[in-house]
C-alpha positions as CSV (number, residue, x, y, z in Angstrom):
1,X,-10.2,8.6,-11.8
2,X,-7.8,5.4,-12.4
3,X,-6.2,3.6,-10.1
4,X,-3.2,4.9,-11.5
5,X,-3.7,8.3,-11.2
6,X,-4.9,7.9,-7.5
7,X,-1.9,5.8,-6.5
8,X,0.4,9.4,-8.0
9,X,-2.0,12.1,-6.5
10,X,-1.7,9.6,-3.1
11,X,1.9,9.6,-3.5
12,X,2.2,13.6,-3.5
13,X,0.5,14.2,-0.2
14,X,2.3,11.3,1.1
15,X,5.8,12.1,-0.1
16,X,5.4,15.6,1.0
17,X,4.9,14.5,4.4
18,X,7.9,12.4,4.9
19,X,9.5,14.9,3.4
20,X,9.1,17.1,5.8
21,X,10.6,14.9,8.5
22,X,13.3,13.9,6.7
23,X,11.6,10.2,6.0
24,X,11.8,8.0,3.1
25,X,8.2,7.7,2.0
26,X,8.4,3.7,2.4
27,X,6.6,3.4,5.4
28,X,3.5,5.0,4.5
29,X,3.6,3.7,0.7
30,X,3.5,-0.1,1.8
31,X,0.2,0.0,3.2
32,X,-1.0,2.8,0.4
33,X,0.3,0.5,-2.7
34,X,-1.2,-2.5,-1.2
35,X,-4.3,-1.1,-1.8
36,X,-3.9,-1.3,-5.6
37,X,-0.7,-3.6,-6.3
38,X,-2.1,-7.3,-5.2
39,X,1.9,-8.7,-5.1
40,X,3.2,-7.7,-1.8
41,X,6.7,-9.0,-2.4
42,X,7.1,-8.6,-6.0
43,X,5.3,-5.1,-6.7
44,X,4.6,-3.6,-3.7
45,X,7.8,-3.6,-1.8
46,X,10.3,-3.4,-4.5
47,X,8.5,-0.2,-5.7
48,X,8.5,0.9,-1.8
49,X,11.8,1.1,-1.5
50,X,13.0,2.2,-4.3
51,X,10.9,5.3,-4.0
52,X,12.1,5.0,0.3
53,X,15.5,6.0,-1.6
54,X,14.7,8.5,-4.1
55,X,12.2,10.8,-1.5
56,X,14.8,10.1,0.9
57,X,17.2,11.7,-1.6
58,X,16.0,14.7,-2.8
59,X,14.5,15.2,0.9
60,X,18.1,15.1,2.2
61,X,18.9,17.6,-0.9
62,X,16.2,20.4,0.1
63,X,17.8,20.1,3.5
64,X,21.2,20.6,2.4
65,X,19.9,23.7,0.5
66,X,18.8,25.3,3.9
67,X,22.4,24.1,4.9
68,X,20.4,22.1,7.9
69,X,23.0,18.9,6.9
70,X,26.0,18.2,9.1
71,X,28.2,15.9,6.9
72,X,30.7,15.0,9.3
73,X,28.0,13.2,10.8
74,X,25.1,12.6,8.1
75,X,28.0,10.4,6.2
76,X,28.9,8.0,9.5
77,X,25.5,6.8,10.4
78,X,24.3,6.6,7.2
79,X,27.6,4.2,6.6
80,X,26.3,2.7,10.2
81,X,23.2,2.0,9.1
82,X,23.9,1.0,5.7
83,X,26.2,-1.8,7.1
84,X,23.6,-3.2,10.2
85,X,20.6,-3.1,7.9
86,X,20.9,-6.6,5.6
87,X,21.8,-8.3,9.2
88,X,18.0,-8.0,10.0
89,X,17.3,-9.1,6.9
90,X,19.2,-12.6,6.9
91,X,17.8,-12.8,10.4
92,X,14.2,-12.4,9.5
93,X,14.4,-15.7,7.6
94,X,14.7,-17.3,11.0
95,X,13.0,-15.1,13.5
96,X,9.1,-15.0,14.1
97,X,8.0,-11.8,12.8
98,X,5.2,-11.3,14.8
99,X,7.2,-11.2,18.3
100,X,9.5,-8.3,16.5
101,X,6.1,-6.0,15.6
102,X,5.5,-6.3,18.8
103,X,8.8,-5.0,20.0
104,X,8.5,-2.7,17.2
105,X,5.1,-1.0,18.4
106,X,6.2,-0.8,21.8
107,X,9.2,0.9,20.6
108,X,7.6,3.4,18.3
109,X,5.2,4.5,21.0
110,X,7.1,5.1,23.7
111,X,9.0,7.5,21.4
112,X,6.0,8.6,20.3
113,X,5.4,9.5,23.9
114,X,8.4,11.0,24.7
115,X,8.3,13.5,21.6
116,X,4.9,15.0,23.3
117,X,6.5,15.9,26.4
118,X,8.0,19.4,27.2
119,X,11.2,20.1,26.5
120,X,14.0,19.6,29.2
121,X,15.8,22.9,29.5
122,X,19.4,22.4,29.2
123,X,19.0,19.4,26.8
124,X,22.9,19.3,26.6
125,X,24.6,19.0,23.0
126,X,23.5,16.4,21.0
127,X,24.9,13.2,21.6
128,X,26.3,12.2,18.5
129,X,28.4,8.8,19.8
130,X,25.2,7.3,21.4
131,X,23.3,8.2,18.1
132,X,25.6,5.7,16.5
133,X,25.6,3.0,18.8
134,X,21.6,3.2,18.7
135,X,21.4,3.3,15.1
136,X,22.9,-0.5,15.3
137,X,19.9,-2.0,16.9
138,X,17.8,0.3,15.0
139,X,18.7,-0.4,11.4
140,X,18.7,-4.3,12.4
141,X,15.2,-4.3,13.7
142,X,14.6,-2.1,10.5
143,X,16.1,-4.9,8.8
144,X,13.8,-7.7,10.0
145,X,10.7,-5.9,9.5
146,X,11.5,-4.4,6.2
147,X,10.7,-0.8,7.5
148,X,12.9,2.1,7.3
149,X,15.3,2.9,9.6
150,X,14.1,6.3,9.8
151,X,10.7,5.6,11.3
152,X,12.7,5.2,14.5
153,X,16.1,7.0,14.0
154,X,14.7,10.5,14.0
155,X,12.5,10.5,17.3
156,X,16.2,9.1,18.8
157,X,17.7,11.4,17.5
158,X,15.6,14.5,18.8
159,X,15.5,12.6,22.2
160,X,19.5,12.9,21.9
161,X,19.4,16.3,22.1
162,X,20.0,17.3,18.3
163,X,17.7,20.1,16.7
164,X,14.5,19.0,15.4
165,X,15.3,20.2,12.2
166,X,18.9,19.1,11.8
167,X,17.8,15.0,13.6
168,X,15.1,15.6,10.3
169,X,18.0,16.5,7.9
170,X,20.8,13.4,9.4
171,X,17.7,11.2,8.9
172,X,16.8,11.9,5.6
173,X,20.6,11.3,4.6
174,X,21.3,8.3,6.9
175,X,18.0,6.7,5.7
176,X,18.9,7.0,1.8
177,X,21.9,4.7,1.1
178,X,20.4,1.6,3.3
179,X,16.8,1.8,1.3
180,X,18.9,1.0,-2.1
181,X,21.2,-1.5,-0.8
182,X,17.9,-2.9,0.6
183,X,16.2,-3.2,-2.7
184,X,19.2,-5.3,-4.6
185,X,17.8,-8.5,-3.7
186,X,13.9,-7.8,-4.8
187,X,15.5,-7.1,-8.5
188,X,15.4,-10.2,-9.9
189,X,11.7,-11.3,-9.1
190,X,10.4,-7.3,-9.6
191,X,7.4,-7.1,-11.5
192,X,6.5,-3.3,-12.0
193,X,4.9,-1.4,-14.4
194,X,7.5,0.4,-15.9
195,X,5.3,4.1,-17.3
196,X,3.7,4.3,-13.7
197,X,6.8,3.6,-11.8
198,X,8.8,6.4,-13.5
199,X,5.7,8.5,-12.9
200,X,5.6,8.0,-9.1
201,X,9.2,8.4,-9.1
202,X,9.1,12.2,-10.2
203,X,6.0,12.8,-8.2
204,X,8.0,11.2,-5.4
205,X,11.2,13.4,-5.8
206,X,9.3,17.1,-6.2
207,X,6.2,16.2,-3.7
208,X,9.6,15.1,-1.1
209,X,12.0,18.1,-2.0
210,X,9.4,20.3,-1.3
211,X,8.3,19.3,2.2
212,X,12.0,19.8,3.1
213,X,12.1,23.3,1.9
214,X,8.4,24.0,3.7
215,X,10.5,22.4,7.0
216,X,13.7,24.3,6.4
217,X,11.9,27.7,5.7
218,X,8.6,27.9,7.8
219,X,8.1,24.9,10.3
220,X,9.0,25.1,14.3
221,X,10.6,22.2,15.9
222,X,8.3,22.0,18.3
223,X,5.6,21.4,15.0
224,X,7.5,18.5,13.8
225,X,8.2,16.8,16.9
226,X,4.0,17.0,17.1
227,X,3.6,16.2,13.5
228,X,6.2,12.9,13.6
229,X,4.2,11.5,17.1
230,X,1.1,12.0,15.0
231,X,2.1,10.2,12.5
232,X,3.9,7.7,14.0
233,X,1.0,6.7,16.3
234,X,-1.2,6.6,13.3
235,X,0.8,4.3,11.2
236,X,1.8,2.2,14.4
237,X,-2.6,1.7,15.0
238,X,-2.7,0.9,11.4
239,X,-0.3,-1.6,11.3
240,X,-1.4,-3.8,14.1
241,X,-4.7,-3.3,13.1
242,X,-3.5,-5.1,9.7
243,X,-1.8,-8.1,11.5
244,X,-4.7,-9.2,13.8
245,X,-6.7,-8.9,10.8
């Protein structure tokens, strides 16, 4: 099989994954591209986050279709995040990077942890407000590492209190708009293969559509709180595991 043709059937599984928890699929494609793109900066994360935006999109739409989307406050913190995003990424011309993984990791886990632990009864209703205050700090630190904000927005948002599947649906919507406005500055040096980049682009879109549908129809809360801290602890291990190498 080509590289080519791996890179799209890799693509599927992973889009459908992050589709199903409302992710853009940029945080598992980085690593996955790598493997075959040799450019980190002019291939590899250009074409991340442009497909980051487009799963992120249709993601968002097969949530809407399940009417899992709560606009009045999708449209705020995606603005919120949209804005506080490019400040981590001025700042990460200046700031160690290796210091912010750390913060990062430790971050990630402990949500990581607190997503396996039982339910509190009486969780409250969601807390909307402190949502938007968090997603500041979030989207910055997303900014600086050149992550989505997602990867870290949607465990905070189920530990707020909101519905596994709606915190799934706000993510997938809050993460889209920052994830373009992210990839205006890569423009001008991107060096992608035009063919294979319109080809992961569909298999992007349908592979991300569908794991919202297979969320919004069939999947327990409870399963993607589980699924997420799997994942999440997964692509946390594999990160660090590629900066002390």
């Amino acid at each position: 099989m080509s590289p080519n043709l791996i890179m799209i059937a890799g693509l599927i599984g992973l889009s459908f994954l992050s589709g199903m928890v409302g992710l853009g699929v940029a945080f598992a494609a980085i690593p996955f591209l790598a493997l075959f793109l040799p450019d980190l900066v002019h291939q590899v994360q250009p074409l991340s986050l442009l497909l980051n935006g487009i799963t992120a999109s249709f993601s968002a739409a097969g949530f809407a279709r399940s009417k899992l989307v709560e606009w009045n406050q999708a449209i705020p913190l995606a603005i919120v995040c949209t804005a506080a995003a490019p400040l981590g990424a001025w700042a990460a011309q200046i700031i160690p990077q290796i210091a912010l993984w750390f913060i990062y990791f430790a971050a990630v886990l402990y949500l990581a942890y607190r997503l396996f632990q039982p339910a509190k009864p009486g969780c409250g209703h969601p807390r909307f407000q402190m949502a938007m205050i968090l997603a500041v700090p979030i989207s910055i630190l997303s900014g600086l590492l050149g992550v989505g904000p997602g990867f870290m927005l949607l465990p905070t948002l189920i530990l707020l209190c909101f519905e596994p599947k709606h915190a799934a649906a706000l993510t997938a919507v809050a993460v889209t708009p920052p994830s373009f406005s992210s990839l205006i500055p890569h423009i001008p040096g991107a060096k992608l293969d035009p063919q294979l980049t319109v080809w992961l682009l569909i298999a992007g879109a349908i592979s991300a559509y569908a794991g919202a549908r297979v969320t919004s129809l069939w999947m327990p809360g409870v399963r993607i709180k589980q699924m997420f801290g799997v994942l999440i602890v997964l692509m946390t291990v594999y990160k660090i595991f590629t900066l002390l190498g």
